[in-house]
N, C-alpha and C positions, 0 to 999 in steps of 0.2 A: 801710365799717363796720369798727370796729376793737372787741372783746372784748378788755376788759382782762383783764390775767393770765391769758390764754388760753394761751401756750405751758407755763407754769409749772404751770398748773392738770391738764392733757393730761402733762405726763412725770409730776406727783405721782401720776396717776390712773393710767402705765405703771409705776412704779415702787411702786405697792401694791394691784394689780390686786386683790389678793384682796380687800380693804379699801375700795376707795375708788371710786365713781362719778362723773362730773361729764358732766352734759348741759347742754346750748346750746340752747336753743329762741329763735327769733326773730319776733317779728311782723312786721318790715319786712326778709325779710332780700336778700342782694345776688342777682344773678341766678345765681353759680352756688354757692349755699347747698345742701347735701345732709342735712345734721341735721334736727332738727323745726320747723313752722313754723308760726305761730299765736300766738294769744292763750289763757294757761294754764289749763285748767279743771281740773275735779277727774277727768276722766275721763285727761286729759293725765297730769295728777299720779299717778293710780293707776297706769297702764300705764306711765311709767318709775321711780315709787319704792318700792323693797321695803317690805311692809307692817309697819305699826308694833311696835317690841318695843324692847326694856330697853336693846338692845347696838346699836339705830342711830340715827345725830344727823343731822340736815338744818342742814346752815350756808346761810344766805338772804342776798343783798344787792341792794340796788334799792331805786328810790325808794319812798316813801312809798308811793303806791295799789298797787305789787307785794307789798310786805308786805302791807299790810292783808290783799290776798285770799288769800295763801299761810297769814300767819301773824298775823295783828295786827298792830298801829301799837304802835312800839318807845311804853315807860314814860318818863316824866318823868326828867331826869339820867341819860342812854344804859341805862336798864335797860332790863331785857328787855319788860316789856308782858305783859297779858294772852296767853295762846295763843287764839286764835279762827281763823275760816279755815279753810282747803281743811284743812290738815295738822290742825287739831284735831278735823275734822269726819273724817278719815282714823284716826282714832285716838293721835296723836301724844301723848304727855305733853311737858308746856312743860323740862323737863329735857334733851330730846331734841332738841329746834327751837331753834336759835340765828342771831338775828336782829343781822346788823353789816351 
């Protein structure tokens, strides 16, 4: 199993420690996977993302039915979509939640 832009993602995330988090959760993951493992719930989502405010943004990617439950199904012509979902139901404003 290979995570795209996983090296890139991991130095960003060392080189702005103060700033920037990035977790890996897998539902099928390889035998020696040490990160999180499952299928993403809201309880998942609460105990790794700091809770909602003005100054934090959630960047999301993955297919279709990931979004939906994270964040809603992107809008018509690559817009953003509705915020609905774990993260709206967490308190997220759609300014905050950006869905590629």
């Amino acid at each position: 199993m290979r995570i795209r832009l996983r090296e890139r993602l991991e130095k960003l995330a060392r080189i702005f420690a103060d700033r920037l988090t990035v977790h890996f959760v897998l539902d099928n993951p390889p035998a020696n996977w040490t990160g999180k493992k499952g299928f993403l719930t809201l309880d998942t989502v609460r105990e790794l993302v700091p809770a909602a405010a003005s100054d934090h943004h959630v960047l999301i990617c993955g297919p279709p039915p990931f979004l939906a439950l994270l964040a809603g199904a992107k809008g018509p012509n690559y817009t953003q979509g509705e915020l609905t979902g774990i993260f709206k139901e967490l308190g997220f404003r759609p300014e905050n939640v950006f869905k590629y």
